[in-house]
N, CA, C and O atoms as a GROMACS GRO file, in nm:
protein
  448
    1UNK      N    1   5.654   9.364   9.643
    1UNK     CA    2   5.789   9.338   9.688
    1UNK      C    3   5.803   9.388   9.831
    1UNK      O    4   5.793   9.506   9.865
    2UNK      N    5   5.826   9.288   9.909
    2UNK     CA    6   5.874   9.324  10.098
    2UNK      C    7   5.976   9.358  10.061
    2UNK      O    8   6.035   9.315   9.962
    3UNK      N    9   6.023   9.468  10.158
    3UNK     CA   10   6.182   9.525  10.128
    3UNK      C   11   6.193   9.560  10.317
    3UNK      O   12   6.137   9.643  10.390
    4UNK      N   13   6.280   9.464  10.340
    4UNK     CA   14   6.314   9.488  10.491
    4UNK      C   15   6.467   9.512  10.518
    4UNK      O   16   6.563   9.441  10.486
    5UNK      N   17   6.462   9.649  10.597
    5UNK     CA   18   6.560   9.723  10.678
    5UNK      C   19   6.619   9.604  10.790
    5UNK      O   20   6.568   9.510  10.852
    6UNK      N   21   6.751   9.664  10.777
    6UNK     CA   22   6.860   9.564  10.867
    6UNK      C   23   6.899   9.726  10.929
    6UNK      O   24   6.979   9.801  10.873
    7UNK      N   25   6.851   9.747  11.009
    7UNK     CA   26   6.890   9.815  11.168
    7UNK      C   27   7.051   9.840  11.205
    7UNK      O   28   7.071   9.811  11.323
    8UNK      N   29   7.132   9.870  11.159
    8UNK     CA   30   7.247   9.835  11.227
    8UNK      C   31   7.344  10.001  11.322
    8UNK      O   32   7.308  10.116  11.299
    9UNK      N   33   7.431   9.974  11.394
    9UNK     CA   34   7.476  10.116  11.442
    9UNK      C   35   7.521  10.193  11.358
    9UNK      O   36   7.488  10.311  11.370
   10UNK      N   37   7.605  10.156  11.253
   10UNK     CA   38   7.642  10.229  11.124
   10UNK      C   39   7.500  10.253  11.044
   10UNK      O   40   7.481  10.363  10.994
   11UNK      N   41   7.446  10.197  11.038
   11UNK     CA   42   7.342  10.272  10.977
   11UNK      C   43   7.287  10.350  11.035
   11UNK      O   44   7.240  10.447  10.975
   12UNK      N   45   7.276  10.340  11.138
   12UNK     CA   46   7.171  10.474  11.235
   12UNK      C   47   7.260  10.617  11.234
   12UNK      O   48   7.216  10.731  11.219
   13UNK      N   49   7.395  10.574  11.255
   13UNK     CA   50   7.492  10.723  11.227
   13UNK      C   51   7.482  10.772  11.116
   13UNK      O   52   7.481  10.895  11.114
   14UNK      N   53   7.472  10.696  10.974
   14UNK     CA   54   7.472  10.696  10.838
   14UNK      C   55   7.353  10.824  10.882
   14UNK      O   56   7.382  10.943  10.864
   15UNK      N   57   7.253  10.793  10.926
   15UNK     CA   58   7.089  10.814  10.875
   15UNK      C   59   7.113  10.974  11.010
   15UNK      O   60   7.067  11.086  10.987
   16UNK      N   61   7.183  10.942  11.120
   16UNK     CA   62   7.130  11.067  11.214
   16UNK      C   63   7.235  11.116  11.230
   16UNK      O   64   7.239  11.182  11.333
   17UNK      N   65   7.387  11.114  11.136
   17UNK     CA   66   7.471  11.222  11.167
   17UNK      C   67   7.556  11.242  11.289
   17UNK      O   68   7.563  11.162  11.383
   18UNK      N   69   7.618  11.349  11.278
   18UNK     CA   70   7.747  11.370  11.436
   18UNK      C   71   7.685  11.335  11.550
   18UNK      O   72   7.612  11.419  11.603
   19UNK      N   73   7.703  11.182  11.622
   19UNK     CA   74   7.677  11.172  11.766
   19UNK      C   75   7.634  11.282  11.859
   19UNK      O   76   7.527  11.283  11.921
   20UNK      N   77   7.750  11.398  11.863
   20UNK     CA   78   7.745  11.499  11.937
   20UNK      C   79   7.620  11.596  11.959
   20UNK      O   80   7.589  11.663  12.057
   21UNK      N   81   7.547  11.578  11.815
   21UNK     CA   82   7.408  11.661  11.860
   21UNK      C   83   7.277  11.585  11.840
   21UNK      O   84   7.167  11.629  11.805
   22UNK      N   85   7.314  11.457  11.872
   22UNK     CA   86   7.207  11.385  11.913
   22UNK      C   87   7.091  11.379  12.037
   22UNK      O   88   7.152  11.354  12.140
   23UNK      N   89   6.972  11.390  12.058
   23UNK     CA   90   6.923  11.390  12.190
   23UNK      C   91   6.903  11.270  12.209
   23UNK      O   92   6.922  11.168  12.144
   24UNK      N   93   6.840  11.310  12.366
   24UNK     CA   94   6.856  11.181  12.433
   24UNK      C   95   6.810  11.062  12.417
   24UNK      O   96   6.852  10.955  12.461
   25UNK      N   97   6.661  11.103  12.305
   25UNK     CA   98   6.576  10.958  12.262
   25UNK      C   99   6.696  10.866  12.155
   25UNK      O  100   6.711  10.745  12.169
   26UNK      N  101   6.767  10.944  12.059
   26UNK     CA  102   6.864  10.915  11.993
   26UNK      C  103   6.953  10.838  12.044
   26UNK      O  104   6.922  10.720  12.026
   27UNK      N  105   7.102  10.859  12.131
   27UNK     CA  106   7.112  10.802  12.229
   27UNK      C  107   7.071  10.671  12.283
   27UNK      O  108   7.138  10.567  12.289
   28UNK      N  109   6.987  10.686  12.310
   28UNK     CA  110   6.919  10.556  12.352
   28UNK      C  111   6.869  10.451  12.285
   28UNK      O  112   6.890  10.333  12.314
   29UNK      N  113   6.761  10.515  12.141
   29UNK     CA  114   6.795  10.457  12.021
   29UNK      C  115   6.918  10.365  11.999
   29UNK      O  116   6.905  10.243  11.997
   30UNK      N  117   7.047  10.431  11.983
   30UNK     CA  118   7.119  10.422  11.899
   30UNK      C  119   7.214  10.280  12.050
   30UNK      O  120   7.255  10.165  12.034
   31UNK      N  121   7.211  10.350  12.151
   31UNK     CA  122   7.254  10.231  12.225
   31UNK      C  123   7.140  10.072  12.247
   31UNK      O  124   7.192   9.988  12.320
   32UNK      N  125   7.031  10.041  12.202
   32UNK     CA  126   6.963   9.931  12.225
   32UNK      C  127   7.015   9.896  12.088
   32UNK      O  128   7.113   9.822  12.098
   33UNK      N  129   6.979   9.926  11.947
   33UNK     CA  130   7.054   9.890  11.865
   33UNK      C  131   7.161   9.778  11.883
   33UNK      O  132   7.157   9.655  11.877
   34UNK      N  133   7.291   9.903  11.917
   34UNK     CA  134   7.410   9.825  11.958
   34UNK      C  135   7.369   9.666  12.029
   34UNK      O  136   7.424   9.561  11.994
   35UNK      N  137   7.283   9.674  12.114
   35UNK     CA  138   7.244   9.586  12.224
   35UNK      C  139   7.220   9.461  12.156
   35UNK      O  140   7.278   9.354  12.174
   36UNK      N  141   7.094   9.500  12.044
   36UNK     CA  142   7.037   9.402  11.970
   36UNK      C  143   7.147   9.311  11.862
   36UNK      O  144   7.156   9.188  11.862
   37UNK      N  145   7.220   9.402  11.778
   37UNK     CA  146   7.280   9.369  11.726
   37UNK      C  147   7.412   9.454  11.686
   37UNK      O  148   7.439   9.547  11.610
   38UNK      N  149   7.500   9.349  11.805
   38UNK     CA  150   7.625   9.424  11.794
   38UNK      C  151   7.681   9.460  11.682
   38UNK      O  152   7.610   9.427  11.587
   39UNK      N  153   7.817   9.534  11.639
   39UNK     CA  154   7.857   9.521  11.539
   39UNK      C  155   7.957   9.405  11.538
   39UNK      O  156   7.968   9.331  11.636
   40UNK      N  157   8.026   9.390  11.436
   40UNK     CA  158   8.090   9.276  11.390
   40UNK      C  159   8.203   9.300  11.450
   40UNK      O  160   8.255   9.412  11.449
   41UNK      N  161   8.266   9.175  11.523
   41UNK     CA  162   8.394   9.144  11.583
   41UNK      C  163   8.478   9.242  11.475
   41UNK      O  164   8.445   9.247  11.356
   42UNK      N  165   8.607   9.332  11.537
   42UNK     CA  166   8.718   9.380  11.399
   42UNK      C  167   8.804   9.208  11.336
   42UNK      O  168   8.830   9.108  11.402
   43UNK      N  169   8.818   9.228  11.239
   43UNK     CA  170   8.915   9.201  11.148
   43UNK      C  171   9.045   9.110  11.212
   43UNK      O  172   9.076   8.994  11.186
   44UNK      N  173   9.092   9.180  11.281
   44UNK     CA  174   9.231   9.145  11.318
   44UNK      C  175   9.213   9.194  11.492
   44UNK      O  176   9.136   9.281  11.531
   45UNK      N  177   9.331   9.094  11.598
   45UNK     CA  178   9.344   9.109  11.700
   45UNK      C  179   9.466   9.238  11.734
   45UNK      O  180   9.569   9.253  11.670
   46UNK      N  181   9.424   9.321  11.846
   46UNK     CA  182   9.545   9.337  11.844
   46UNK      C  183   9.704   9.376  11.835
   46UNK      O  184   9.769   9.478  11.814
   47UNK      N  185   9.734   9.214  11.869
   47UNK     CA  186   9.882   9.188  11.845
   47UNK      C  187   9.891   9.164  11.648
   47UNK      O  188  10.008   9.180  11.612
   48UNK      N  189   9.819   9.141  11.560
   48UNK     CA  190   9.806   9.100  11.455
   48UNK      C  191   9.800   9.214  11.384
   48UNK      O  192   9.846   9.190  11.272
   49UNK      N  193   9.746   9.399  11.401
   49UNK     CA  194   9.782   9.484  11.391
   49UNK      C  195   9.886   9.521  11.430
   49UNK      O  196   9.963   9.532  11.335
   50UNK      N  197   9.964   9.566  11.592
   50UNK     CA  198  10.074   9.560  11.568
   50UNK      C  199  10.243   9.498  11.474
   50UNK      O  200  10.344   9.558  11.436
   51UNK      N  201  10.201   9.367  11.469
   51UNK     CA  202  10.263   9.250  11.348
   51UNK      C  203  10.259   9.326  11.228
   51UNK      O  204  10.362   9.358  11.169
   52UNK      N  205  10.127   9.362  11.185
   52UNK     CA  206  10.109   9.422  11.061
   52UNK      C  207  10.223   9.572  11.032
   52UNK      O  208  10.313   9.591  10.950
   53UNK      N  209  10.165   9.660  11.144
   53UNK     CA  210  10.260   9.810  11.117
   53UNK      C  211  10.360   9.803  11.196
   53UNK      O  212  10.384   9.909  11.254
   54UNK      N  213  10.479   9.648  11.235
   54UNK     CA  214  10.595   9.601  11.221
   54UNK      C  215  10.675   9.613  11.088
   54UNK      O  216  10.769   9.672  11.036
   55UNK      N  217  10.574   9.515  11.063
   55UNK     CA  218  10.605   9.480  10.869
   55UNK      C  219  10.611   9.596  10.783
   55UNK      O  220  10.706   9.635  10.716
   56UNK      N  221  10.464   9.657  10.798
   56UNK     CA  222  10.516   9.795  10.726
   56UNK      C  223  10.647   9.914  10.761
   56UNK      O  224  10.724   9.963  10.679
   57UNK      N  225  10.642   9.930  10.858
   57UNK     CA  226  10.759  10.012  10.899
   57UNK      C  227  10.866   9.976  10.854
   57UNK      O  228  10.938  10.073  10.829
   58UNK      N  229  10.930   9.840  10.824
   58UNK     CA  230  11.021   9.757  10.835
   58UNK      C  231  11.042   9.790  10.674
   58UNK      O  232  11.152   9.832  10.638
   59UNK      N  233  10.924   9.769  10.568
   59UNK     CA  234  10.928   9.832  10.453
   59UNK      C  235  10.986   9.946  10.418
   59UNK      O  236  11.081   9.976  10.345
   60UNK      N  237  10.903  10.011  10.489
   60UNK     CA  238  10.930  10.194  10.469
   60UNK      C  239  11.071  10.195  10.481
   60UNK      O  240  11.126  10.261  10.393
   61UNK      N  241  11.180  10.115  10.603
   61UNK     CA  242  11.303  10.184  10.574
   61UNK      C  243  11.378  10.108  10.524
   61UNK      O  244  11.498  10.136  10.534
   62UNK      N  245  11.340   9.986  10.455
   62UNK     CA  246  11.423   9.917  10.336
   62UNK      C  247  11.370  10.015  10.211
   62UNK      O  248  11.462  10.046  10.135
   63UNK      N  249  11.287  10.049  10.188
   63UNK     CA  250  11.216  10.168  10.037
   63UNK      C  251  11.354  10.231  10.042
   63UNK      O  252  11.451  10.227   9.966
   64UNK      N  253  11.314  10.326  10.222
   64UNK     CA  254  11.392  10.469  10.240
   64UNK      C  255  11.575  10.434  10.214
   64UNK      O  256  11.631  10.531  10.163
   65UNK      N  257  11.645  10.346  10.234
   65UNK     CA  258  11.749  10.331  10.238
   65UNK      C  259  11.768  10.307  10.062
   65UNK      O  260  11.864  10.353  10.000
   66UNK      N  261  11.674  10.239  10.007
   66UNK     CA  262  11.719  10.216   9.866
   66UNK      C  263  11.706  10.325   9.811
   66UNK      O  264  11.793  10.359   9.731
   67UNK      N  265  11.612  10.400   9.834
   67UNK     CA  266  11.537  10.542   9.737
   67UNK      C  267  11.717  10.615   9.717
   67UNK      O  268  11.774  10.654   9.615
   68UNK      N  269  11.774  10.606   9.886
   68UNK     CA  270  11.895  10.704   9.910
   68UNK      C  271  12.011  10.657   9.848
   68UNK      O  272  12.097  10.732   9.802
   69UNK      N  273  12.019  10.510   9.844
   69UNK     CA  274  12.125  10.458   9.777
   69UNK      C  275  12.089  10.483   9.584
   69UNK      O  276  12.191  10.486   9.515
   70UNK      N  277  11.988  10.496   9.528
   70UNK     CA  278  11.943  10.520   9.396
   70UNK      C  279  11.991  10.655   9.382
   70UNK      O  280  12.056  10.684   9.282
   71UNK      N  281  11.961  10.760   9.489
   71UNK     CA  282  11.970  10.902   9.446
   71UNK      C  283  12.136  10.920   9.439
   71UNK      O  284  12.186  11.008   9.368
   72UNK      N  285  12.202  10.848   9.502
   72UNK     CA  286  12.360  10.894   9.538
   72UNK      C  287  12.403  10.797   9.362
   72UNK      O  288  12.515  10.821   9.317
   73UNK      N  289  12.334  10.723   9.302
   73UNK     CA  290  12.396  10.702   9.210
   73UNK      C  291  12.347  10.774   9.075
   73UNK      O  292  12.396  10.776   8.962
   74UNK      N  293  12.253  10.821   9.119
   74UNK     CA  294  12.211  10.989   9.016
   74UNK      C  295  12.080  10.904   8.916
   74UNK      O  296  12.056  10.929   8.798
   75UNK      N  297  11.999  10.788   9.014
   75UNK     CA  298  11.861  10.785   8.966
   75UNK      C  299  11.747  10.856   9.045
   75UNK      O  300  11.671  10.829   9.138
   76UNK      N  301  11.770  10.949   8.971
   76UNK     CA  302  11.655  11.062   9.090
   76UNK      C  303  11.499  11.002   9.039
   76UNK      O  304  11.419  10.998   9.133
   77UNK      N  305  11.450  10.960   8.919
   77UNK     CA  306  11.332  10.890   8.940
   77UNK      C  307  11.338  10.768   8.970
   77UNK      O  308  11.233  10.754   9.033
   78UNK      N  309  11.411  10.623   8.969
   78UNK     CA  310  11.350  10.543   9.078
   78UNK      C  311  11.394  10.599   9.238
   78UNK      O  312  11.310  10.562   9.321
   79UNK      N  313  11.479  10.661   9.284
   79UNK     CA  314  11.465  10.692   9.384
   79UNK      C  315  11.350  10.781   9.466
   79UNK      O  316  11.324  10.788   9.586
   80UNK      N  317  11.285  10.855   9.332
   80UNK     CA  318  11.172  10.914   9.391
   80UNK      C  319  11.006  10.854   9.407
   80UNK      O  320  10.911  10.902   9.468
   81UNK      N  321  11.020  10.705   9.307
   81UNK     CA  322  10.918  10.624   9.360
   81UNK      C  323  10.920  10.542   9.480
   81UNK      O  324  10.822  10.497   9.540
   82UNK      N  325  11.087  10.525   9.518
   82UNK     CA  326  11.102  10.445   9.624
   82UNK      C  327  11.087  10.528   9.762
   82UNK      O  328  11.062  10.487   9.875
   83UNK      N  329  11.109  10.643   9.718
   83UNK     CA  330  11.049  10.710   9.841
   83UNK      C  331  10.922  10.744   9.858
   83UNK      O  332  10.895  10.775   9.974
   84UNK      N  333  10.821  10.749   9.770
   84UNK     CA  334  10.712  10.761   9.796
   84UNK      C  335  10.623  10.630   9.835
   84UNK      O  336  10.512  10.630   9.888
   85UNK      N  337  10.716  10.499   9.786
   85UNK     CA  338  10.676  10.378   9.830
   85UNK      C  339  10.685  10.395   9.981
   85UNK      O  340  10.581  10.388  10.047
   86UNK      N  341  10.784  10.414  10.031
   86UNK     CA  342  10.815  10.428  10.179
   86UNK      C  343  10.712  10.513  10.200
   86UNK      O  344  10.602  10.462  10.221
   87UNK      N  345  10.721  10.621  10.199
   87UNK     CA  346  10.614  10.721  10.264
   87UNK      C  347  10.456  10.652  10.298
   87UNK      O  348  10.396  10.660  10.405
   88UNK      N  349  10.413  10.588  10.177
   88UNK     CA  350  10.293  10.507  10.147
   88UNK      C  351  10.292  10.384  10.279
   88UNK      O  352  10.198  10.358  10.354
   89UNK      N  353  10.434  10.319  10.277
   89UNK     CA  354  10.438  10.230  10.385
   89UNK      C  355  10.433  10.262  10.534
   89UNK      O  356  10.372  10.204  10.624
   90UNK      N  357  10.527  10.386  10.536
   90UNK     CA  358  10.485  10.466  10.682
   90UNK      C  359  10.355  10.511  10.693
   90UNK      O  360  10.340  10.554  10.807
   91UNK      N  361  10.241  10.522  10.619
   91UNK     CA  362  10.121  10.551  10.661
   91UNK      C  363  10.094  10.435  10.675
   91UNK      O  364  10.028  10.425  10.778
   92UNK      N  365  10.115  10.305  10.612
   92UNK     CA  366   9.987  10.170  10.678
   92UNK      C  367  10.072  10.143  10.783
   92UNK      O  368  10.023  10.064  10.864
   93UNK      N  369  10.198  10.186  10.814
   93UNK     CA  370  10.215  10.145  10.959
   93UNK      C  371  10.136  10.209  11.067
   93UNK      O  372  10.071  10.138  11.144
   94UNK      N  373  10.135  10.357  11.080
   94UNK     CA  374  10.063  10.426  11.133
   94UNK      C  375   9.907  10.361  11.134
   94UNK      O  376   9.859  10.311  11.236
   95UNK      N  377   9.842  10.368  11.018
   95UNK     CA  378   9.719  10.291  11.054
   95UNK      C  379   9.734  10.164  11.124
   95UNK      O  380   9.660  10.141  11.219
   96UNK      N  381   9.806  10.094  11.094
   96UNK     CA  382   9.839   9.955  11.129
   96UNK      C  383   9.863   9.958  11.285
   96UNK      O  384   9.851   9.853  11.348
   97UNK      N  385   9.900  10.087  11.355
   97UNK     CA  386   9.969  10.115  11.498
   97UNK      C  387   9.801  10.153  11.566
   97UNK      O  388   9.751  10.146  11.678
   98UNK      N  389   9.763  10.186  11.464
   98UNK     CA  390   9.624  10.297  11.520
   98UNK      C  391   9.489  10.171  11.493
   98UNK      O  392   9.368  10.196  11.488
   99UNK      N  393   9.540  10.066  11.483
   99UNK     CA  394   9.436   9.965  11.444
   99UNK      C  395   9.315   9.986  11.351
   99UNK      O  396   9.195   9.963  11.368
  100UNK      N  397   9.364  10.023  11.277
  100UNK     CA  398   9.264  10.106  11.140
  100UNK      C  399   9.290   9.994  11.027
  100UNK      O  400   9.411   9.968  11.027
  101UNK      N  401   9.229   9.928  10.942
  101UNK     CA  402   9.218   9.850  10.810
  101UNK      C  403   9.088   9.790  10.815
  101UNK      O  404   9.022   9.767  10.916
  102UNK      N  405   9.057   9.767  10.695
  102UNK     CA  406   8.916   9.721  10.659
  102UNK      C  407   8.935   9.554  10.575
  102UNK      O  408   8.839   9.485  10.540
  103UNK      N  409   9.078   9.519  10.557
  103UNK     CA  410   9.110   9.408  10.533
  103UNK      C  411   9.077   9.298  10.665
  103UNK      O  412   9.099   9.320  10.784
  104UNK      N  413   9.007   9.153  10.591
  104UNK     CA  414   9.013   9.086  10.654
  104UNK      C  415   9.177   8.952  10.663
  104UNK      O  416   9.267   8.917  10.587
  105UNK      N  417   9.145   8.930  10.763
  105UNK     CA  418   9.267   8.806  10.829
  105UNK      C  419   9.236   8.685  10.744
  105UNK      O  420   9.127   8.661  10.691
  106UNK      N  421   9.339   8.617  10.736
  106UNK     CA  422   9.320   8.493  10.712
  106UNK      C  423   9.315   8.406  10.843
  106UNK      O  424   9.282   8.288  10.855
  107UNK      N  425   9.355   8.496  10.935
  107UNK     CA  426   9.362   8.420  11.082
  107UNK      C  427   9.277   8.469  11.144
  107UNK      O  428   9.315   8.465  11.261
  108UNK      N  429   9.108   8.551  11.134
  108UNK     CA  430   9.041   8.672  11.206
  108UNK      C  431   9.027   8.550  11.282
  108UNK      O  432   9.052   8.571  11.401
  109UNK      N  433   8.994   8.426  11.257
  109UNK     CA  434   8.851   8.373  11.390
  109UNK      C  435   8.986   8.286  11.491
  109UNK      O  436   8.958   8.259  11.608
  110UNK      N  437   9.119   8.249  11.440
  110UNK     CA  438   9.241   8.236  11.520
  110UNK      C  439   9.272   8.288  11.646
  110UNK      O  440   9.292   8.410  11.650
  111UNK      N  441   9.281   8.217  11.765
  111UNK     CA  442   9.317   8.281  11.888
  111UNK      C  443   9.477   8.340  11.850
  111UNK      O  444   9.555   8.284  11.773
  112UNK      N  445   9.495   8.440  11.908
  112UNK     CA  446   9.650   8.465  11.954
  112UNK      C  447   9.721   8.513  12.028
  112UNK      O  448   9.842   8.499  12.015
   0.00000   0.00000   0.00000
């Protein structure tokens, strides 16, 4: 059985650890790599992340306004899932701001 290695930059970090105490053959290594075979275009452009942790934010304070309107009528547990819904939504905005997701687009190969 041939069993052949696919080279890639994530794998070389996988295999040699914190950049930071890499030497210089490493380094260099690790930049021809890149060279040979880039990594993969991200996911989403962007404006298509921003769009995204729009939407979420936009969530978070429709959650947050219901959670408050639930608690003033004395449902303290759905109001306390709806706030943790929000909370949940203010973090994928944040990622979403910070261009962080591992989801692909239905629009990735889409100009915009």
């Amino acid at each position: 059985m041939t069993r052949t290695l696919t080279l890639t930059t994530g794998a070389f970090r996988d295999r040699h650890g914190d950049p930071a105490t890499w030497s210089a053959a490493a380094l260099d290594s690790y930049q021809v790599i890149g060279d040979i075979a880039p990594p993969p275009p991200l996911p989403f452009t962007h404006r298509e992340m921003q769009a995204e942790a729009d939407a979420w934010q936009a969530s978070a304070a429709g959650q947050q306004r219901l959670a408050e309107e639930l608690a003033t009528e004395g449902h303290t547990i759905a109001a306390g899932i709806h706030r943790r819904g929000a909370q949940d939504a203010r973090q994928h905005a944040q990622a979403g701001s910070a261009g962080r997701t591992t989801k692909r687009s239905s629009t990735a190969g889409d100009p915009v």
